[in-house]
C-alpha positions in Angstrom: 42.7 2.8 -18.9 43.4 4.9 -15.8 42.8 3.4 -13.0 41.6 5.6 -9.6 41.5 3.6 -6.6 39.4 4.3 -3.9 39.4 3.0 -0.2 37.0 4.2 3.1 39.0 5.1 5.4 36.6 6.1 8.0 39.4 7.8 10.5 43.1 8.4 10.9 43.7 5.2 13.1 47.0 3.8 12.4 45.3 0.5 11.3 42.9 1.8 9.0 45.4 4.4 7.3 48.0 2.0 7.1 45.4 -1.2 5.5 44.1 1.8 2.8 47.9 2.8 1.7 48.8 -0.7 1.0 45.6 -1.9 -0.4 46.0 1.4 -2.8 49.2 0.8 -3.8 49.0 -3.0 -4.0 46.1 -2.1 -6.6 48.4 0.5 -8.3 51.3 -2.1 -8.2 53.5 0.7 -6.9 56.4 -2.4 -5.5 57.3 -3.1 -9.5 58.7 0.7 -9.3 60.9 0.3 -6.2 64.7 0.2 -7.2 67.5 -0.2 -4.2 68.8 3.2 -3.1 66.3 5.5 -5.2 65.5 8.8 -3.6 61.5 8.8 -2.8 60.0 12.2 -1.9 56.8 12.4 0.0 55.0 15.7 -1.2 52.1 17.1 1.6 50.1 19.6 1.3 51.9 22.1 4.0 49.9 25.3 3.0 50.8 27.1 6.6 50.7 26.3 10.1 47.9 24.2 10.7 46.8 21.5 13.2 45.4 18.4 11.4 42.2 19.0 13.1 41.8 22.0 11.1 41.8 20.1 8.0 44.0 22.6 6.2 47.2 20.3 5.5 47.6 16.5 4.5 47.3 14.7 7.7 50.3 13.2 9.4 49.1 9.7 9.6 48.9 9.3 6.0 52.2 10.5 5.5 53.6 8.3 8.0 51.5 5.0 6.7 53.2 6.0 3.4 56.6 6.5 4.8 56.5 3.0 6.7 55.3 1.2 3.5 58.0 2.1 1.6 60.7 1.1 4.2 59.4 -2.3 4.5 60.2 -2.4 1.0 64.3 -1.5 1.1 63.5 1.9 0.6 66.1 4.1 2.8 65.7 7.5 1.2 62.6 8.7 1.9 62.1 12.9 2.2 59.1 14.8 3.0 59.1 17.7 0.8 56.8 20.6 0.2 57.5 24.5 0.1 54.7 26.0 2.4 53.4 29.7 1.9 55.5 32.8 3.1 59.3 32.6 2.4 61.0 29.2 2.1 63.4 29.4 5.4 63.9 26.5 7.7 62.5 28.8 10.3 59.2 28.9 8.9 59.6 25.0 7.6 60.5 24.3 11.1 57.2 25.6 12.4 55.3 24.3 10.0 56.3 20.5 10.9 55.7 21.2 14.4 52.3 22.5 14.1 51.2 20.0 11.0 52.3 17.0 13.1 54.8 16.1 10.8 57.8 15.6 13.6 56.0 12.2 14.4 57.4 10.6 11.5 61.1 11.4 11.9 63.1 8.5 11.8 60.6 6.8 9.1 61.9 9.7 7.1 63.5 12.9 6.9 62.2 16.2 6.8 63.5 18.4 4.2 65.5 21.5 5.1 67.4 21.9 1.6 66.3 25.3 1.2 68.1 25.4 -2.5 65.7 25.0 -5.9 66.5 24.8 -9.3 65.1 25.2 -12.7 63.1 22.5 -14.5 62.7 22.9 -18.4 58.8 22.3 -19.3 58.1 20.0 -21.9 57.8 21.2 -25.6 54.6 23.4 -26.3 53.8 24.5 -22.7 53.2 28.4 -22.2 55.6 28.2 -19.7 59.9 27.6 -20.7 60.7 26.2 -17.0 59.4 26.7 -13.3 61.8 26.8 -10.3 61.5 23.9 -8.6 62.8 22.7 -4.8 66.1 20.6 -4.9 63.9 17.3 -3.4 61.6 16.8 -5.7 63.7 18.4 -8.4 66.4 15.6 -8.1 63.5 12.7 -6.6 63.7 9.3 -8.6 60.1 9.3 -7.4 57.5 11.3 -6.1 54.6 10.6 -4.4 51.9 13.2 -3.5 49.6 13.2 -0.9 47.2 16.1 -1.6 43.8 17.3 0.5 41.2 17.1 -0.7 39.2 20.9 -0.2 37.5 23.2 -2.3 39.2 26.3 -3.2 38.4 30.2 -3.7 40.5 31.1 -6.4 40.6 27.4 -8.5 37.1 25.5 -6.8 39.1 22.3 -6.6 42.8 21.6 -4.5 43.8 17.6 -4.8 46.3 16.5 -6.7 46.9 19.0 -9.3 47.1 21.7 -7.3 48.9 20.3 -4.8 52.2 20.1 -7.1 52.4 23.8 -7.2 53.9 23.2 -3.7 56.9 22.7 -5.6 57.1 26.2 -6.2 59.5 27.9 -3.6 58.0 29.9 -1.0 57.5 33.3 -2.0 57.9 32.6 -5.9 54.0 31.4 -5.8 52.8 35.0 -5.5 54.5 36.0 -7.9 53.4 33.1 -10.3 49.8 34.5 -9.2 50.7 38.1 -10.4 52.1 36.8 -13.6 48.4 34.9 -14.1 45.9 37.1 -12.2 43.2 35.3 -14.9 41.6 32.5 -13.2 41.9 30.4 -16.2 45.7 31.1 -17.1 46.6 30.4 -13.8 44.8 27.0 -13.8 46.9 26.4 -17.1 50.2 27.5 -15.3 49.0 24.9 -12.6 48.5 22.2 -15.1 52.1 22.9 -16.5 54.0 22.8 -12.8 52.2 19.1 -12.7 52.9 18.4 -16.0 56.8 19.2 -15.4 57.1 17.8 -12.2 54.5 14.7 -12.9 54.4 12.4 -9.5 54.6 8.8 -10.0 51.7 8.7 -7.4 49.1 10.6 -6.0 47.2 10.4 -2.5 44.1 12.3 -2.2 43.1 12.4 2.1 39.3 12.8 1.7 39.2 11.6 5.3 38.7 14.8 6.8 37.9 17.4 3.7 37.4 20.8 3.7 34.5 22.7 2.2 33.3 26.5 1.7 36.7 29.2 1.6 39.3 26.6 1.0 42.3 26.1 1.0 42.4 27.1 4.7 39.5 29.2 5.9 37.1 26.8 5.2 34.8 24.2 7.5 35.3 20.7 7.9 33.4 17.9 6.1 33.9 14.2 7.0 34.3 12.4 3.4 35.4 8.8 5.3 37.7 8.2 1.9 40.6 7.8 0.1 41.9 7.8 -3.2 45.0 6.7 -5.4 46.1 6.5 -8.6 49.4 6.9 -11.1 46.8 9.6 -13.5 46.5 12.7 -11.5 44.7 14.4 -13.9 41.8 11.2 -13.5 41.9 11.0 -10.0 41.0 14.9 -9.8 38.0 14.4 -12.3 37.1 11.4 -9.7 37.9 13.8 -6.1 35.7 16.4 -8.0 32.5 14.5 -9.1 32.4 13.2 -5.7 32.1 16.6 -4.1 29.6 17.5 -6.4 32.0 19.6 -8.9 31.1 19.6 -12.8 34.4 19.5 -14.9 32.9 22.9 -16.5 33.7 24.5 -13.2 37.1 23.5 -12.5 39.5 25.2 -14.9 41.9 22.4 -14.2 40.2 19.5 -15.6 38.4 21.5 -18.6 41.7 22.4 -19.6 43.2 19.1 -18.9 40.5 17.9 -20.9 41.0 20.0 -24.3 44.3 19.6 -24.1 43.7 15.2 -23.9 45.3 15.1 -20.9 41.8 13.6 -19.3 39.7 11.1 -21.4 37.0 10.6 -18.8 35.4 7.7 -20.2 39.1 5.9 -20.0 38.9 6.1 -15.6 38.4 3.0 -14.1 37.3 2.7 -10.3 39.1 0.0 -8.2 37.9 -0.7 -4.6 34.8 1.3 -3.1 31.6 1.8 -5.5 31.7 5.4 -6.7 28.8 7.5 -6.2 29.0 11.4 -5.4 28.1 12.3 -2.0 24.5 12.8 -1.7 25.0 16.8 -0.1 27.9 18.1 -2.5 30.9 20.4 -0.7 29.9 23.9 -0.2 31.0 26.2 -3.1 33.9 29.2 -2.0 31.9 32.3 -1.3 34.1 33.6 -4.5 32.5 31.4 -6.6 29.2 33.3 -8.7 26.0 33.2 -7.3 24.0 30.0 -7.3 21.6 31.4 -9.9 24.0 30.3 -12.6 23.7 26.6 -11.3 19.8 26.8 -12.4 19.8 28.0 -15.6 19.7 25.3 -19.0 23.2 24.4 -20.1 23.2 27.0 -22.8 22.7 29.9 -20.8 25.0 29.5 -18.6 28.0 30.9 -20.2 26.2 33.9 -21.5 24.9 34.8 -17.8 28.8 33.5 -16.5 30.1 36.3 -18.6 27.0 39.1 -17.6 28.0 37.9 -13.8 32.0 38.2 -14.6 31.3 41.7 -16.5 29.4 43.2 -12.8 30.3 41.8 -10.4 34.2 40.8 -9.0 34.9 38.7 -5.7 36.9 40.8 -3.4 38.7 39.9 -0.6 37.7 41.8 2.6 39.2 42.7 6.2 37.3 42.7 9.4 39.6 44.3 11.3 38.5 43.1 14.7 40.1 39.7 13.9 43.0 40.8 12.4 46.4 40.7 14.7 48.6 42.3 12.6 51.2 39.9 11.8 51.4 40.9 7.8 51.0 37.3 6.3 49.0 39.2 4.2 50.8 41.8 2.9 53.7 38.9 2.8 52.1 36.6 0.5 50.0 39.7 -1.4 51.0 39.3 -5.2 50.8 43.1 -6.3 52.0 44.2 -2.7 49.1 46.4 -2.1 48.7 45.6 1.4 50.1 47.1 4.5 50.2 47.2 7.8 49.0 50.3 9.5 48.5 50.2 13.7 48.9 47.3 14.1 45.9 46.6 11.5 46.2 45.5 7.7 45.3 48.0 5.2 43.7 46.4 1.8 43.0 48.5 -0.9 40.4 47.7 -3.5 42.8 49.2 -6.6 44.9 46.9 -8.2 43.6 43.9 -6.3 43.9 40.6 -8.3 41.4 38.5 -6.7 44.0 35.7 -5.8 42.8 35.0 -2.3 46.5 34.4 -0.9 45.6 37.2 1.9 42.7 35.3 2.9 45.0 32.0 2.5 47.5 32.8 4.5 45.9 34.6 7.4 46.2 32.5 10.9 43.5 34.7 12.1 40.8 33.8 10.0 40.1 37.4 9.7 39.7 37.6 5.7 36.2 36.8 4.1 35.3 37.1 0.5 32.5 39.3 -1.1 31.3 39.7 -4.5 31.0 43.5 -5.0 30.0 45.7 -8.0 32.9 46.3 -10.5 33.8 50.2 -10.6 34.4 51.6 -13.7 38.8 53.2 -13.8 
């Protein structure tokens, strides 16, 4: 059985953070695994500069609660890990701390600037030979990820799966996107980074989610929850059905599913009574038009592929937001963007639909439109 725990955790108050981490891991019996002088990594999710009030990045008091439990247990060698967007420098890891909250917990554990990686051989049969891989979690004795729980333009669902590709140095993850520009292979690609770099643990923070244009241009949505569990591709079948997410839709899990990596009717809930919330996160405006949603289970795919044949999600400027500071054309995959007059300049040609403008903008100045397909 694989067994999801789930805990409310109605705020980030240091008592009711700290009371869900040990009741989770007390369920999970996480102590059996503690050995004297193993090297623990904390994984976040550290997209980009973001306060924790915007919901964008793994909250601070869940990595600390984390961090504390473990030394109370011998553990000395506790890292905070994660490779954030935009290049993987300790300048931009430095900001990112600061901002994210994350300096709080320094001297419960350290803060990683090894800006080294190495390669990771993937098991036998993946599509992928090896990924590069940061030197913390690449040489961790244990891992333990806290992921966010958000909706997501390009993959509908970031928790604990996607959270992993964090492990991916800086830059490298655009590329990774121009390698798989198809939804679906990228999902896989995803699938294979957490199959290579499996966490012992996963945390999903479903305190404070995010809903609409995750990962970081979405709105907030108070969930009051959160989750655990050793099966991370479980626990994101769980995070998903809560927020009102059919497997179907989530490339992740359907794929995770055919492959047998996720036998639903093998999860077993510990803690809170699961039931999906009764209004379900919004959907990214990437996503195809509700329509879809209405239609009997059999037409669906037929009208998916109609919709997929017309129409393509593109991501689009306004101009009076943006401040010029080439995040964008940083993080853009195919490197079609520029920076012209102090503006950013995105052409239509050649665009992959990977959202990591949008992602990466601090300005919030990127929204998403589905436009009619022109013919080459």
């Amino acid at each position: 059985m694989s067994l999801v725990s789930i805990r409310k955790t109605e705020d980030y108050s240091r008592d009711k953070v700290d009371s869900a981490i040990a009741r989770h891991f007390e369920a999970l019996n996480v102590e059996s695994d503690l050995r004297p002088r193993m090297k623990v990594v904390i994984k976040p999710n550290l997209i980009r500069a973001m306060r924790p009030e915007h919901t964008g990045t793994t909250h601070p008091s869940l990595v600390l609660a984390v961090a504390k439990w473990l030394r109370e247990r011998g553990i000395e060698d506790i890292t905070v890990a994660d490779s954030p967007g935009g290049p993987h420098i300790a300048a931009n890891l430095k900001t990112v701390y600061s901002v994210s909250g994350l300096k709080a917990i320094e001297g419960t554990a350290k803060l990683n600037f090894d800006l080294g990686w190495r390669e990771i051989k993937c098991p036998a049969g993946y599509r992928n030979l090896s990924f590069n891989i940061i030197n913390p979690i690449a040489d961790a004795d244990y891992i333990i990820n806290i992921a966010k729980l958000k909706t997501h333009c390009m993959t509908t669902l970031s928790a604990g799966i996607k959270n992993m590709f964090g492990a991916v140095p800086g830059l490298q993850k655009p590329e990774l996107h121009y390698k798989f520009p198809n939804q679906r292979d990228f999902s896989n690609m995803i699938l294979e980074v957490a199959g290579t770099v499996m966490p012992n643990v996963t945390v999903i923070d479903a305190v404070e989610g995010m809903e609409g244009n995750g990962p970081t241009s979405g709105r907030t949505r108070h969930v009051g929850l959160t989750l655990a569990s050793r099966d991370i591709y479980a626990q994101d079948y769980i995070a998903a059905k809560l927020i009102g997410l059919e497997p179907e839709k989530v490339d992740m899990l359907s794929l995770a599913i055919e492959k047998g990596l996720l036998k639903p009717e093998n999860i077993m809930i510990e803690g809170e009574v699961f039931s999906p919330l009764e209004t379900p996160f919004k959907l990214p405006d990437s996503k195809k038009p509700d329509f879809i949603d209405f239609l009997p289970k059999l037409l669906r795919r037929p009208a998916s592929k109609v919709v997929d044949a017309l129409l393509k999600p593109m991501p689009v400027l306004e101009s009076n937001k943006c401040v010029g500071c080439a995040k964008c054309a940083e993080s853009c995959p195919p490197k079609l963007i520029a920076i012209r007059e102090g503006k950013a300049v995105m052409p239509v040609k050649g665009c992959i639909s990977c959202f990591c403008c949008q992602e990466m903008c601090p300005a919030r100045a990127i929204r998403v439109e589905c436009r009619l397909k022109v013919k080459k």
